[in-house]
C-alpha positions in Angstrom: 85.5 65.9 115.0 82.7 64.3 113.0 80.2 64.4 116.2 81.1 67.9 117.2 80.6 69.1 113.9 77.3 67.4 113.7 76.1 68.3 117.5 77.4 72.6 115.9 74.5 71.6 113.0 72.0 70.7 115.3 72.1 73.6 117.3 72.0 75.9 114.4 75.8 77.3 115.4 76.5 76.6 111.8 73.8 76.7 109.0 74.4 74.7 105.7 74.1 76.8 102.7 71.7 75.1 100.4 73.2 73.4 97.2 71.3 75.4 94.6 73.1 78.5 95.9 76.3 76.8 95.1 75.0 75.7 91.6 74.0 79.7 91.3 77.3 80.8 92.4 79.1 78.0 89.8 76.8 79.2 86.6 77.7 82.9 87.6 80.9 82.5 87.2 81.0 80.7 84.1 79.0 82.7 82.2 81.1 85.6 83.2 84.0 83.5 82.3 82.6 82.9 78.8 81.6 86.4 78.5 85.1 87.4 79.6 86.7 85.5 77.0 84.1 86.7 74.1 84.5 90.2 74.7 88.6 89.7 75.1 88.4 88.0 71.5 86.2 90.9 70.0 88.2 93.6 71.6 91.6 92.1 69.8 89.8 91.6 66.6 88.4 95.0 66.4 92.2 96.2 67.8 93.4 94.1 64.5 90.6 95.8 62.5 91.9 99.3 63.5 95.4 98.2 62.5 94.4 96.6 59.2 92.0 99.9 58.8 94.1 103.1 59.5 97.9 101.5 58.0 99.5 103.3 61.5 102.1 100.3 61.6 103.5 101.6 58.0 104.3 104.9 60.0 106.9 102.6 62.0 109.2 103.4 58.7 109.7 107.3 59.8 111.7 106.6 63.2 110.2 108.8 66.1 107.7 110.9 64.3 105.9 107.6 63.1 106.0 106.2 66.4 104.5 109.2 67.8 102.0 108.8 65.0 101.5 105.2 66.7 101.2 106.2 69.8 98.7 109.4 69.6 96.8 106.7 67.1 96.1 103.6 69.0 93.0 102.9 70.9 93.8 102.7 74.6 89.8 102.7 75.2 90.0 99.2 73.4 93.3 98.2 74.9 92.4 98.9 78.4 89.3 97.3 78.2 90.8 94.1 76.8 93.0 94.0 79.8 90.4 94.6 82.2 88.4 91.2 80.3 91.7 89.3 80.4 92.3 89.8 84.2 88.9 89.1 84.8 89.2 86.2 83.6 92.2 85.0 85.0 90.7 85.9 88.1 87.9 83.7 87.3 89.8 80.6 86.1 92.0 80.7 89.8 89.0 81.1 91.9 87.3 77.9 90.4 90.9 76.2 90.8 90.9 77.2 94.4 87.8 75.8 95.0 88.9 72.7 94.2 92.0 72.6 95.3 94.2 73.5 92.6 96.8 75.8 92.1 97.6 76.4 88.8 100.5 79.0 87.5 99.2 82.7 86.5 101.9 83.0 83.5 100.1 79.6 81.8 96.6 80.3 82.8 97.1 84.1 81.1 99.2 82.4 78.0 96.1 79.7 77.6 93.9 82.6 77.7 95.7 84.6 75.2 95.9 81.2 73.1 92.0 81.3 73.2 91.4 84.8 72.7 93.6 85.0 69.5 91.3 82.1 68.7 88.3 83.4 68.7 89.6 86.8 67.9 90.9 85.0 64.4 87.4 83.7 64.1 85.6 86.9 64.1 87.7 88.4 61.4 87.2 85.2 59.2 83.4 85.5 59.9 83.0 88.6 58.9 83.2 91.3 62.2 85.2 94.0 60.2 82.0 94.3 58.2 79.8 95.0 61.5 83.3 97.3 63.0 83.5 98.7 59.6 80.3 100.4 60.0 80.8 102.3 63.9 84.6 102.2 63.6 85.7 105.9 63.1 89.2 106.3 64.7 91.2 107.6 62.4 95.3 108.7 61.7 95.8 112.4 63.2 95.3 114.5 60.0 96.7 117.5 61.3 100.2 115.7 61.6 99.7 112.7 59.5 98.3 111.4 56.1 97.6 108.8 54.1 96.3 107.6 50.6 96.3 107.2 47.0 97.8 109.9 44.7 95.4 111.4 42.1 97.5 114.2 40.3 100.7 115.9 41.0 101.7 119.5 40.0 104.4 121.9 40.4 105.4 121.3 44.4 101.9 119.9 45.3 100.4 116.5 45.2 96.8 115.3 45.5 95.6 112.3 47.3 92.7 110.6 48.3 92.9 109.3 51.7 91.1 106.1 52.5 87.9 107.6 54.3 87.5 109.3 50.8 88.6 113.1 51.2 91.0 114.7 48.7 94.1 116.1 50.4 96.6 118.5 48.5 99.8 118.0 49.7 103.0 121.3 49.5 106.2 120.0 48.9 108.2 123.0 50.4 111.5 122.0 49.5 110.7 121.3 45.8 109.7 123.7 43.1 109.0 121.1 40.8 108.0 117.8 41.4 107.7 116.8 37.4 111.8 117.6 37.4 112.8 115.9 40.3 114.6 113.0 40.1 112.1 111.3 42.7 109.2 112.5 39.9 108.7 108.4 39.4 108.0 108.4 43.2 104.7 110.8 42.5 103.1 108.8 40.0 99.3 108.2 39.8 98.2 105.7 41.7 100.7 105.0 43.8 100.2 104.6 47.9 101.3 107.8 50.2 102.0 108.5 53.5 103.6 111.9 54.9 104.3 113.6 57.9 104.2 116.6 58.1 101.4 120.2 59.2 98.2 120.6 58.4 97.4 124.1 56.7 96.0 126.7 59.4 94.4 128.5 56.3 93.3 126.0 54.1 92.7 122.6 56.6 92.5 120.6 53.0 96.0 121.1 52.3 99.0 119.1 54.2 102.9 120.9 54.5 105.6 117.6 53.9 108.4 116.9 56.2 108.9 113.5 55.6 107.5 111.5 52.6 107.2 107.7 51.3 105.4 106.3 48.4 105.0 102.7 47.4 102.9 100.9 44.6 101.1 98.6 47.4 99.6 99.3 50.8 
């Protein structure tokens, strides 16, 4: 086998590929492995940003309107794109195990690579990414269904809020003449941390109709 391979060489029916083309081939792939995993790791910090940013989870608390909240909310731009890293990835990891013989399971090379994205991903925060995200990051709750923020005043069936990109929000309580004599009045207080759903004004885009309300002291 040895001599026929040889006596193929030597008649140029098969050409050896020269080693540096191998060595080219091997650094390609790890630096789009390490790439892979460094955009995966930013992608999930800046999809933990957005959660830490916009509250949406705390809209979990009104059933199916808050999970539609969720769901019109989240950045699928970011999410997809953190798949597509992740898959590349994996694919990267099984073609250098094939090349040396190695099979190795998808579920723990994807787990190990999760492990190490929420790694890095961790990282990033700790060092300081939300203040570089901060600064492009716009997404935002849907205001025309949705708000959030600090309460500044209440008055008569209205309530005024400042939401956490900084605008001022009045917010109609339909179903109450009076907040100041309602027995939930303590709920309305200065200060305090609000999140309704509800209809954006057609008229007046500032001011927000309540269907369903929560307060707390913290966010």
């Amino acid at each position: 086998m040895k001599q026929e391979i040889m006596q193929k060489i030597k008649e140029k029916k098969i050409r050896m590929r020269p080693a540096s083309l191998f060595l080219a081939q091997k650094l390609g792939l790890e630096s789009v492995l390490a790439l892979s995993i460094l955009a995966s790791a930013f992608l999930l910090s800046t999809f933990l940003y957005f959660l830490k940013k916009t509250g949406v989870m705390k809209f979990m608390a009104f059933g199916w309107p808050g999970l539609k909240i969720i769901l019109l909310t989240l950045p699928y731009d970011y999410i997809i794109l953190f798949i597509i890293t992740i898959v590349l990835a994996n694919f990267i990891i099984h073609k250098f195990d094939l090349s040396r013989g190695i099979c190795m399971d998808s579920n723990i090379a994807v787990l190990a690579l999760l492990a190490v994205t929420l790694l890095l991903g961790s990282f990033f925060a700790v060092a300081g990414a939300e203040d570089v995200m901060g600064g492009w990051f716009k997404k935002t709750i849907p205001g025309d269904i949705a708000v959030s923020g600090r309460i500044i005043e209440s008055s008569g069936n209205q309530v005024v809020i400042r939401d956490f990109d900084g605008s001022v929000r009045i917010l109609n309580f339909d179903s109450l003449k009076d907040i100041d004599s309602s027995p939930d009045r303590k709920k309305y207080e200065q200060n305090k941390i609000l999140r309704a759903v509800g209809k954006r004004d057609d008229e007046n885009r500032a001011e927000f109709h309540v269907e369903i309300v929560e307060c707390c002291d913290e966010d």
